[in-house]
Structures are given as structure tokens and as C-alpha cells.
MARRO-124442 format. One line per 4 residues: number of its first residue (from 1); their letters; for each residue x, z negated, y of N, C-alpha, C, O. Coordinates in nm, 3 decimals. Atoms other than C-alpha are relative to their C-alpha. Layout:
% MARRO-124442
NUM	a	X/Z/Y/X/Z/Y/X/Z/Y/X/Z/Y; ... .
This chain:
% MARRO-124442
1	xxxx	0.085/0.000/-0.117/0.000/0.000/0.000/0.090/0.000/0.123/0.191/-0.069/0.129; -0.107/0.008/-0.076/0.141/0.102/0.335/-0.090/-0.027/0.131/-0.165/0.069/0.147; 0.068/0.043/-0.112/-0.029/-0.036/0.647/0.076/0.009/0.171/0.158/-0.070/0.218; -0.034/-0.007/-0.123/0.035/0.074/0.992/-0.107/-0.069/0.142/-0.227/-0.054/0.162 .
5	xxxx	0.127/0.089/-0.116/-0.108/-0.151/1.318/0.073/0.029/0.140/0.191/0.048/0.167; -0.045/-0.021/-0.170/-0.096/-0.105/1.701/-0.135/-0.091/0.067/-0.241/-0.144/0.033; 0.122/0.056/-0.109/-0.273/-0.232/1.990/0.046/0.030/0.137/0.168/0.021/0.151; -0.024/-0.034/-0.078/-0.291/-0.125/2.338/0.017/-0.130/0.070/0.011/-0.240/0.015 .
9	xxxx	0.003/0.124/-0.055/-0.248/-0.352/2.625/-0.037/0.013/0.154/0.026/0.072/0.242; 0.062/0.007/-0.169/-0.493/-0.432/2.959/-0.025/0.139/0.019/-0.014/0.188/0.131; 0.074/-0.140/-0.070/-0.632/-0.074/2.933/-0.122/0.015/0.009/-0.172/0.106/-0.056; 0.159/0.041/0.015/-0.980/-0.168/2.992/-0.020/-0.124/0.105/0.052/-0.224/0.111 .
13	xxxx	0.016/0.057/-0.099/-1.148/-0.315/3.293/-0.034/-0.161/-0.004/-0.050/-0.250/0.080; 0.007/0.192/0.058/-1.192/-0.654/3.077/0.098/-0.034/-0.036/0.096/-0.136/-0.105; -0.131/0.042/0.089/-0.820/-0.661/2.981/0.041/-0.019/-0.120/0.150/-0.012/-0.176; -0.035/-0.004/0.161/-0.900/-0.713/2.654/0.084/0.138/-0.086/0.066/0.258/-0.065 .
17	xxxx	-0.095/-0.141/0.060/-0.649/-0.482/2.434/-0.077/0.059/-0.122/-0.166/-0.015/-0.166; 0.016/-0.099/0.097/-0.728/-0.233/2.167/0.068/-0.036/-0.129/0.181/0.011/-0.145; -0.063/-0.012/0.152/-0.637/-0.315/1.812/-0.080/0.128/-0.099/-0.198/0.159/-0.121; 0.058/-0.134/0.143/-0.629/0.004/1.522/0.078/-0.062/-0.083/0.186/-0.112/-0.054 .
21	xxxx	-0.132/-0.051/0.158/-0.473/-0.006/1.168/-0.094/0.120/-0.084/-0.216/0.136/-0.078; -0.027/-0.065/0.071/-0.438/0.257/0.934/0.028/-0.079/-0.171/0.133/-0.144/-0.177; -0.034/0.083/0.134/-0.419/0.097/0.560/-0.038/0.200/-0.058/-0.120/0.291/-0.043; 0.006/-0.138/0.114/-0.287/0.386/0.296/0.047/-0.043/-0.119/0.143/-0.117/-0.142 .
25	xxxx	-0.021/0.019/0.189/-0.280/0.369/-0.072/0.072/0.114/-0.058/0.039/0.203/0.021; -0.113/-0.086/0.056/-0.037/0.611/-0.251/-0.013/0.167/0.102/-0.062/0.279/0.088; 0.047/-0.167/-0.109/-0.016/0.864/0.065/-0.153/0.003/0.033/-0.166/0.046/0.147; 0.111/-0.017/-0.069/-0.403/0.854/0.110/-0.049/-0.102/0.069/-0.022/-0.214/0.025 .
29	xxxx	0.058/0.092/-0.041/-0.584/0.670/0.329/-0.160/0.042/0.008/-0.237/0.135/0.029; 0.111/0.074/0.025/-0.837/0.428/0.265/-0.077/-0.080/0.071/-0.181/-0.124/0.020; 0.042/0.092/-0.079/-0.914/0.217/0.562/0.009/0.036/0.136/0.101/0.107/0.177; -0.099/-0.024/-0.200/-0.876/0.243/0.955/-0.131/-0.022/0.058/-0.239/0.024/0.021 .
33	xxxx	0.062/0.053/-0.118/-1.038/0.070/1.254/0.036/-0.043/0.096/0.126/-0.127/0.103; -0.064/0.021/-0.128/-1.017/0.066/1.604/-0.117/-0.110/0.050/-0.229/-0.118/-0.002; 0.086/0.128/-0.044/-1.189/-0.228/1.772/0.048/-0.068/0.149/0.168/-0.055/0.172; -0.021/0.109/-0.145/-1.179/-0.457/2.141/0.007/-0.126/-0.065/-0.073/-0.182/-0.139 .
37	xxxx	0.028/0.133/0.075/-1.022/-0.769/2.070/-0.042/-0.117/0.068/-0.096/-0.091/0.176; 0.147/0.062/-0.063/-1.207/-1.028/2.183/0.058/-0.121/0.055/-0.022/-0.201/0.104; -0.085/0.045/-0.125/-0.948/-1.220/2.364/0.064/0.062/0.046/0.105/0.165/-0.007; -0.105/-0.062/-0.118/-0.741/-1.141/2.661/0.128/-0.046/-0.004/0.140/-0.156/0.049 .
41	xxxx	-0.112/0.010/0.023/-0.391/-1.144/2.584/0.136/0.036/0.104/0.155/0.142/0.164; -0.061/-0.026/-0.184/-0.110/-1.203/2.874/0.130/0.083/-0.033/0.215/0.106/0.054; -0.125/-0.099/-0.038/0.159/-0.971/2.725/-0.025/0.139/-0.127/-0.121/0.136/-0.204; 0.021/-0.081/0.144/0.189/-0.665/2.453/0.054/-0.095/-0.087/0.000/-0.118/-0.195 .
45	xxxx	0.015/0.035/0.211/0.353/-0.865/2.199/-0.102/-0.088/-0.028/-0.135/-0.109/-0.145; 0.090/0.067/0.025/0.090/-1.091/2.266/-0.135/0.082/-0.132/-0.172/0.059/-0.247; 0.103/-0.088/0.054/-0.176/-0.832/2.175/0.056/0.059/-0.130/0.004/0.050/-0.241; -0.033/-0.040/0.172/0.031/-0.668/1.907/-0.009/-0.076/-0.103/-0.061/-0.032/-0.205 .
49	xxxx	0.008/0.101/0.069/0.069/-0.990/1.743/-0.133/-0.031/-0.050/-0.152/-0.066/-0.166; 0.116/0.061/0.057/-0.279/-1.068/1.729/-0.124/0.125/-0.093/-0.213/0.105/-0.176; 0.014/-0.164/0.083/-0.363/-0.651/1.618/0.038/-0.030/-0.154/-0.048/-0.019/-0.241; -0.077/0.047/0.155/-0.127/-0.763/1.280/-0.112/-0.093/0.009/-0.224/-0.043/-0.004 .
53	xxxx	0.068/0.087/0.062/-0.298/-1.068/1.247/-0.170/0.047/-0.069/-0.198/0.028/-0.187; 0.020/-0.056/0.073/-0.587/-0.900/1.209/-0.065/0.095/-0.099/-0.173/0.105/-0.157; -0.006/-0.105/0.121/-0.472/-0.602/1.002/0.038/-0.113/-0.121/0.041/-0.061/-0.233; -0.062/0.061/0.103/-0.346/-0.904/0.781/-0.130/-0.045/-0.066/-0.112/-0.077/-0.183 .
57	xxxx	0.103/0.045/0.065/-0.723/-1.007/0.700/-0.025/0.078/-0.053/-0.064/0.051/-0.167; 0.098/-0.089/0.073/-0.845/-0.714/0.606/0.127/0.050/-0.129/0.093/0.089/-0.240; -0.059/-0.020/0.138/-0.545/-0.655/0.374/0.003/-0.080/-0.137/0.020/-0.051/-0.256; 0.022/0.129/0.136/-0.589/-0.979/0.175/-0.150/0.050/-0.038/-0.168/0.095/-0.152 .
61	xxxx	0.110/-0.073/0.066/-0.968/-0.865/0.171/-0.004/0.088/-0.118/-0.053/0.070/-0.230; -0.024/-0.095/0.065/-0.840/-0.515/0.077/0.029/0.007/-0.184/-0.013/0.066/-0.284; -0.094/0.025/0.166/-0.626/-0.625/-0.239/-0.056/-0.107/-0.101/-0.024/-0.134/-0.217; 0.040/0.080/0.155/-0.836/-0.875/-0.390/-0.131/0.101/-0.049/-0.174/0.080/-0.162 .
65	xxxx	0.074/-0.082/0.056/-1.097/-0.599/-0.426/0.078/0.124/-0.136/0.041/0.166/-0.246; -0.098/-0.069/0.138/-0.793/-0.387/-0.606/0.017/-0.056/-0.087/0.027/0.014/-0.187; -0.038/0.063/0.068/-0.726/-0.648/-0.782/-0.155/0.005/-0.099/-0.182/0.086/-0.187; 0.125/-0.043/0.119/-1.053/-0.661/-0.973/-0.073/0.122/-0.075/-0.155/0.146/-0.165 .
69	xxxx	0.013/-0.141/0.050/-1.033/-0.322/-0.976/0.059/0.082/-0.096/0.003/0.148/-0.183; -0.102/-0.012/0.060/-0.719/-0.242/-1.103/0.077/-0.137/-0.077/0.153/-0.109/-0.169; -0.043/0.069/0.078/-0.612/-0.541/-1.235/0.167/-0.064/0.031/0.228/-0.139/-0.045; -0.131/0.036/-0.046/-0.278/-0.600/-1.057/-0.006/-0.008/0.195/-0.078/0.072/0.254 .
73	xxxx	-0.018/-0.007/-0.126/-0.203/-0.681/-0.678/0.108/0.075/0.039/0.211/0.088/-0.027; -0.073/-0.098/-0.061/-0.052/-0.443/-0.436/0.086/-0.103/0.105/0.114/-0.055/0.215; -0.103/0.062/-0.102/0.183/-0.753/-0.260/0.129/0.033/-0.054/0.166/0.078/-0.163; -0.036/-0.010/-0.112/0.407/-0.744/-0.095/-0.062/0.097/0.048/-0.086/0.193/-0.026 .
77	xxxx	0.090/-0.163/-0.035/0.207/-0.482/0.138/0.112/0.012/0.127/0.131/-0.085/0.201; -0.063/-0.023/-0.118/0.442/-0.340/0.398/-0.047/0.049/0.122/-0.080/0.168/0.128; 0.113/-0.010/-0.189/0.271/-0.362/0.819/0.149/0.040/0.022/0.259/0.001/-0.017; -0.065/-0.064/-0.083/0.426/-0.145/1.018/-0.029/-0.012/0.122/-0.151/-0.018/0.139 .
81	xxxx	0.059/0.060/-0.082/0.421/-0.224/1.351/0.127/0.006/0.130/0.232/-0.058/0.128; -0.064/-0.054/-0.104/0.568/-0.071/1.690/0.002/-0.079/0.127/-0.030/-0.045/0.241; -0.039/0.082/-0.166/0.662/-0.366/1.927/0.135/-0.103/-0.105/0.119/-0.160/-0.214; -0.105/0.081/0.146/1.005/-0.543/1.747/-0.014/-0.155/0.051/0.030/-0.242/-0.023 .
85	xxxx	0.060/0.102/-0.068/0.875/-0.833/1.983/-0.084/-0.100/-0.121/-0.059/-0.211/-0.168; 0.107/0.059/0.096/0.574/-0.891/1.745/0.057/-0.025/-0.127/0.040/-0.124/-0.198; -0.062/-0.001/0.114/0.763/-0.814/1.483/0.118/-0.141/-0.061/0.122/-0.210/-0.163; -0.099/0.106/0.000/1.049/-1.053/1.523/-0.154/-0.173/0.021/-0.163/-0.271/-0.052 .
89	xxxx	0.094/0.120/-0.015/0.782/-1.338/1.588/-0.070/-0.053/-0.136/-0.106/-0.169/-0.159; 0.039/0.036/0.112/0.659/-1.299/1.245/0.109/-0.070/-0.115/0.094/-0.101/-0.233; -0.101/0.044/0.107/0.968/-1.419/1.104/0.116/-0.138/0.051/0.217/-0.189/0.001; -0.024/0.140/-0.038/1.030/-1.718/1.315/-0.074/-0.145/0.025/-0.161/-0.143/0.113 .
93	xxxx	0.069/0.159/-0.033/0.900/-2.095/1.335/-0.071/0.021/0.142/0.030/0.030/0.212; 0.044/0.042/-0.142/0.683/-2.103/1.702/0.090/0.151/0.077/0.188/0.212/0.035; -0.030/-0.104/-0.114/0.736/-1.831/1.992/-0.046/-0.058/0.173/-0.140/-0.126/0.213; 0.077/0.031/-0.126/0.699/-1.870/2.342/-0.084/0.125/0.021/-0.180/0.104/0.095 .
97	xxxx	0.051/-0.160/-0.026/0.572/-1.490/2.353/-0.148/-0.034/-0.050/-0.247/0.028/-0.015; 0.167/0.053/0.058/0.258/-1.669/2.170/-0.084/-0.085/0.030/-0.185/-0.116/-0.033; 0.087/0.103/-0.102/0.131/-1.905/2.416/-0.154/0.001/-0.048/-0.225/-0.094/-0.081; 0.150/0.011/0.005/-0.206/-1.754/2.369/-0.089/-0.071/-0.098/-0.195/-0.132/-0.083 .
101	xxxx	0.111/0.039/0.101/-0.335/-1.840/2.068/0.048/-0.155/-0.062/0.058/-0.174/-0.183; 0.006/0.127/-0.013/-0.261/-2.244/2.137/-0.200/-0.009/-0.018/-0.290/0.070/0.009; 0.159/0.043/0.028/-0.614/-2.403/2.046/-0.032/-0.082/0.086/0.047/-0.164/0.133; 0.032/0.110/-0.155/-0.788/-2.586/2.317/0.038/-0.171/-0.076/0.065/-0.223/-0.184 .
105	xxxx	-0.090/0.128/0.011/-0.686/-2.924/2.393/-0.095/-0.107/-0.052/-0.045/-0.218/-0.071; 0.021/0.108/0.110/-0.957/-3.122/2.199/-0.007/0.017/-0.144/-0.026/-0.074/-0.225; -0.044/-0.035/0.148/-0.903/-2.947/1.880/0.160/-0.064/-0.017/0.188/-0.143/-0.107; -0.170/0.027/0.027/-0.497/-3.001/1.915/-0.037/-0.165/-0.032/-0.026/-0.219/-0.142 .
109	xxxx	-0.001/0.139/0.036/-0.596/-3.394/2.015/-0.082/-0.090/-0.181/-0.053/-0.198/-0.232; 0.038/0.013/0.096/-0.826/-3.380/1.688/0.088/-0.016/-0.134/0.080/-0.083/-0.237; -0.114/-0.038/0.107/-0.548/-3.276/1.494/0.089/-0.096/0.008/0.132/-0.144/-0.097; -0.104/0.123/0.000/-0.315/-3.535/1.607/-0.053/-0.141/-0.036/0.021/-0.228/-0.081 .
113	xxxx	0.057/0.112/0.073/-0.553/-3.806/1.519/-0.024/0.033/-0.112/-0.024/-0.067/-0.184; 0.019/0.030/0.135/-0.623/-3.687/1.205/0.167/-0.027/-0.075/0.168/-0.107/-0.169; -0.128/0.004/0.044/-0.211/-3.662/1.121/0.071/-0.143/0.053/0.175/-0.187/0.004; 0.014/0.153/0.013/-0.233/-4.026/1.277/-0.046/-0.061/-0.156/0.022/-0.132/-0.230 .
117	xxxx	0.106/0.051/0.105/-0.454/-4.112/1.004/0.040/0.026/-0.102/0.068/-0.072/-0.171; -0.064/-0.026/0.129/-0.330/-3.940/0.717/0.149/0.003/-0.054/0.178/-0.016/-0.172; -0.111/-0.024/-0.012/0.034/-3.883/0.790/0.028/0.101/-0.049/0.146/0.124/-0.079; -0.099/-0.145/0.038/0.042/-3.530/0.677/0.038/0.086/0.106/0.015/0.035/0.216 .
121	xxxx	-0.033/-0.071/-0.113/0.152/-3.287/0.901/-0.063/0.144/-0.001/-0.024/0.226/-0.085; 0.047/-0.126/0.044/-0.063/-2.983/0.957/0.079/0.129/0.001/0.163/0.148/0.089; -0.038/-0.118/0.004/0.035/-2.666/0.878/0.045/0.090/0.112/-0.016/0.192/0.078; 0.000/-0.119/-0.111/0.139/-2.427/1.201/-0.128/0.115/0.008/-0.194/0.143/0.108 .
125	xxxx	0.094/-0.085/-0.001/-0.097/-2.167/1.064/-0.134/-0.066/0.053/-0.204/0.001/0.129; 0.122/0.033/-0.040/-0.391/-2.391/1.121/0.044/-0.028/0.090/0.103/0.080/0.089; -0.012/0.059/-0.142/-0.297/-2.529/1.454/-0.001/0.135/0.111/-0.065/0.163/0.212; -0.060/-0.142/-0.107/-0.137/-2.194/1.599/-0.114/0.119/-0.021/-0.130/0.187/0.080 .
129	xxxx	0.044/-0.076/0.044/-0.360/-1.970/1.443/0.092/0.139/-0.051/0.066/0.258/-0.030; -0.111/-0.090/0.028/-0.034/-1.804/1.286/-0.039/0.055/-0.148/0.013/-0.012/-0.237; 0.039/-0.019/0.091/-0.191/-1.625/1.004/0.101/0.063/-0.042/0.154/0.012/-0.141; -0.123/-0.071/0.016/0.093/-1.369/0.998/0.106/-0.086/-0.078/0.130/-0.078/-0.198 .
133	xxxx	-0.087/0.115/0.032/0.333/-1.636/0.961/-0.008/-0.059/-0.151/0.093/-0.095/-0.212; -0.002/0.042/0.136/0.176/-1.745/0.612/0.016/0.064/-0.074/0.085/0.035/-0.172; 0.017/-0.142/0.046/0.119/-1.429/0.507/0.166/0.063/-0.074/0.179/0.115/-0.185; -0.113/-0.004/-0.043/0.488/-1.385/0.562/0.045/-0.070/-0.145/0.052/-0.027/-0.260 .
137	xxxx	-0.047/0.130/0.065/0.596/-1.662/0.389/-0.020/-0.004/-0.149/0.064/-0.015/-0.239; 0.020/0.013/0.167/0.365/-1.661/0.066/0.026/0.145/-0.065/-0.029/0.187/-0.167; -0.020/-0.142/0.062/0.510/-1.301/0.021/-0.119/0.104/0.009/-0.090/0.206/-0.054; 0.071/-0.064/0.014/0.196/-1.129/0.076/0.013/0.117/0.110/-0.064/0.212/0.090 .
141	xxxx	-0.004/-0.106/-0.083/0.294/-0.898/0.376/0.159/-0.017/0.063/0.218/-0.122/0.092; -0.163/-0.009/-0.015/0.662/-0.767/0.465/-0.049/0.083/0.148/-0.126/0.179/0.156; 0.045/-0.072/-0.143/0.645/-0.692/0.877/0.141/0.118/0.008/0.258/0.081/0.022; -0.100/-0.105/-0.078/0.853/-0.364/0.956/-0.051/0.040/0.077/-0.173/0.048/0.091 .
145	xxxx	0.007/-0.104/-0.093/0.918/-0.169/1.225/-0.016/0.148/0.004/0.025/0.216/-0.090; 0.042/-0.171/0.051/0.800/0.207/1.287/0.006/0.006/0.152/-0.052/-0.074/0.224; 0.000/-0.066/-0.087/0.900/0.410/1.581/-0.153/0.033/0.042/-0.230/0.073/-0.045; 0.116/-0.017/-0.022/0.585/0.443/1.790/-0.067/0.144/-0.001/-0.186/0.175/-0.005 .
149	xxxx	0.005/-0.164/0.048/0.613/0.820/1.744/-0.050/0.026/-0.142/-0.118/0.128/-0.156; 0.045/0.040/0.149/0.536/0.741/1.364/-0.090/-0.077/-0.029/-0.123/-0.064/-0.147; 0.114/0.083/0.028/0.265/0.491/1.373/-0.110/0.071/0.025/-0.126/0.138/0.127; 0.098/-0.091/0.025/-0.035/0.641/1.268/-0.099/-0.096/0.067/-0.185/-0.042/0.137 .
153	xxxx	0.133/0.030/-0.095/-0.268/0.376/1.419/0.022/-0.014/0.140/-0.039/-0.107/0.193; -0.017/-0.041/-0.130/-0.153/0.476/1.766/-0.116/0.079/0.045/-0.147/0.064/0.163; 0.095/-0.077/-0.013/-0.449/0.731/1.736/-0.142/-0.068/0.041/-0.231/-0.023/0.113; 0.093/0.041/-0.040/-0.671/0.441/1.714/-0.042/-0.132/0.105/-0.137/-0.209/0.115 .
157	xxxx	0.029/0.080/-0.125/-0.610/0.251/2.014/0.023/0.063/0.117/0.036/-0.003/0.220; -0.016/-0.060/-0.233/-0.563/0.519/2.362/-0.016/0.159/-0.052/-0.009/0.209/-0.164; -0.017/-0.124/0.043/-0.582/0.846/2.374/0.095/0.071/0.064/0.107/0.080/0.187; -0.095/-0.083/0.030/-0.316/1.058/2.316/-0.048/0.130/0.065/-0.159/0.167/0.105 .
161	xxxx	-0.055/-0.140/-0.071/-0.141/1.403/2.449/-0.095/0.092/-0.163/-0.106/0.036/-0.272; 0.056/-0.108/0.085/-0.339/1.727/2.228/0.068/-0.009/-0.150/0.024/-0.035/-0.261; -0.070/-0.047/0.116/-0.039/1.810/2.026/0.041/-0.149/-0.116/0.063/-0.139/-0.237; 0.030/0.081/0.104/-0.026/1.438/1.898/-0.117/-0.056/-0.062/-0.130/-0.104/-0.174 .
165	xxxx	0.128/0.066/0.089/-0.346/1.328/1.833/0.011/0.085/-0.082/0.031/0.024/-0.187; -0.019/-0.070/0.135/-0.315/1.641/1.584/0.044/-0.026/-0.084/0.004/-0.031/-0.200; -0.138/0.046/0.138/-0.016/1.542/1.419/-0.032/-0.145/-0.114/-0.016/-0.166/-0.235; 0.026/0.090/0.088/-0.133/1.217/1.353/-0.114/0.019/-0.067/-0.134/-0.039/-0.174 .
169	xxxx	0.152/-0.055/0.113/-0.458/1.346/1.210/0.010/0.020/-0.115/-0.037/-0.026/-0.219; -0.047/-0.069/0.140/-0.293/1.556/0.999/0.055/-0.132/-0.088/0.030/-0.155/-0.207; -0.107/0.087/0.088/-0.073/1.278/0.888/-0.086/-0.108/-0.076/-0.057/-0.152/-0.187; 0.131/0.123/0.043/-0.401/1.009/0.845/-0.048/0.084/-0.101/-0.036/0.038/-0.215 .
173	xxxx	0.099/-0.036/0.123/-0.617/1.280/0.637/0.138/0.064/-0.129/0.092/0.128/-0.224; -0.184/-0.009/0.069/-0.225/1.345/0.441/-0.073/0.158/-0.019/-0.138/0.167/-0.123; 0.017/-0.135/-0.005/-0.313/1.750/0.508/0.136/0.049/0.059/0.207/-0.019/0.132; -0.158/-0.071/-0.078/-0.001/1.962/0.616/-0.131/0.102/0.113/-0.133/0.102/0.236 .
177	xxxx	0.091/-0.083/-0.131/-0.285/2.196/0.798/-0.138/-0.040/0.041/-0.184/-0.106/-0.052; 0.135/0.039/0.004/-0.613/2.123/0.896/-0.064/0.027/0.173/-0.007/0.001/0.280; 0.045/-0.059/-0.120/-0.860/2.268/1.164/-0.136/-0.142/0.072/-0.199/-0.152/0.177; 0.097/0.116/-0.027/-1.086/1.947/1.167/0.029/-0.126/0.062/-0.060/-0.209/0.076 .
């Protein structure tokens, strides 16, 4: 499984950014959606970051349906993903580049009384909302980089010059020609 994700950033009079992915299964593709995400995000890797996150739901979705299908999982799934910003963030403890998706301040204080109380320490993913990050971690998604010239869900967040929206067409329906 090869998964490509983008997201635009503040092109829309609500600021909210543009998340697409592309999800392909042996060269064909099987998945792709462009969508407004539904917070306002104060930088691109912000927005890219939260574009992956998530393309990362719908791939765990994706693969436990293969999985009952086929009978084996498609992890590690390799996200592709054209900001090395976002990218690099998925493979470190905390970011400052991720301010945004802090949880308001009586959920955090909730959290610290309950880790009063119990003495465990919660997870990052639940606090941060770092889904990526687990994802990461329990091996289920490997973040690379892809020249933004090569990312196929570029198509589904802005619109593009003639001669690329073609190319990537071609390249999404895996046709070498095609008039559609």
C-alpha cells in the first residue's frame, strides 16, 4: 500500500487548509479525498501534519478491511508527504511547529488530576492528539518524503497548471494515456 497526503495552507477565506490523500494498492488506486479541515492551522507543517494524521485514520480503517479480506495486513504502509517539516515531526517526541493541536486547558488540567490520582503518565498521543506519532511507533505507517512534483494528492487540494493536473490524473487512474 502506497499512500500519498498534502494539504494546502490559508487558501480559503476561513483559513482553514485543504487536506487530499491518494491511498494505492499494487499501482491502482483505491481511495482519495479532498476535504476542509475543520481547524485553522497557524503554519503549513501545521496543516500538513494534521492532513497525515488524518490520512493515518483512514489507513488503519483501510487495512483492517484487507485484512478480513485477504487475510494478511498491508503494515508498514508507506505516507508520502511533501513538507520534510511534517515529516520530521513524525519522528520526534513534542514539536513546537505543533502548538495547535494542544487540548484546551480543562481537558490538560483533567489529565493532570487524573495522573495525580493514578500515577500513570498519559500517553502524548492522547494529550497531543499525536496520532501519527503512534502510528509511527507501533510500526503501522513509515512517513517519507515525495517531491511535491510527485505527490499525487496535490491534485486534491488547489488547483493546478493544465499540463499537471493531467499528469497527475494519468498517474491516479495508473493510464499512460487517457482523454478523461
Amino acid at each position: 500500500m502506497e499512500v500519498f497526503t498534502d494539504s494546502s495552507f490559508g487558501d480559503c477565506e476561513s483559513s482553514k487548509a485543504t487536506s487530499g490523500y491518494v491511498i494505492r494498492i499494487f499501482g491502482d488506486t483505491v481511495a482519495w479525498r479532498s476535504k476542509k479541515q475543520s481547524v485553522v492551522n497557524t503554519s503549513t507543517c501545521g496543516a500538513e501534519y494534521y492532513a497525515t494524521s488524518e490520512t493515518c485514520q483512514e489507513i488503519i480503517s483501510l487495512d483492517k478491511a484487507l485484512r478480513d479480506i485477504a487475510g494478511r495486513t498491508f503494515y508498514p504502509v508507506t505516507v508520502r508527504c511533501d513538507n520534510r517539516s511534517a515529516k520530521s515531526c513524525t519522528e520526534m517526541e513534542g514539536s513546537h511547529k505543533l502548538k495547535c493541536f494542544d487540548l484546551p486547558t480543562h481537558e490538560i488540567q483533567s489529565i493532570i488530576e487524573e495522573r495525580a490520582r493514578t500515577g500513570i503518565k498519559v500517553p502524548m498521543s492522547m494529550t497531543h492528539g499525536d496520532f501519527i506519532k503512534q502510528c509511527v511507533k507501533e510500526n503501522r505507517v513509515k512517513v517519507t518524503w515525495v517531491a511535491s512534483k510527485d505527490n499525487l494528492a496535490d491534485i486534491m487540494t488547489k488547483p493546478l497548471p493544465s499540463p499537471t493536473h493531467k499528469a497527475l490524473k494519468i498517474k491516479i487512474n495508473n493510464k499512460e494515456n487517457t482523454d478523461t
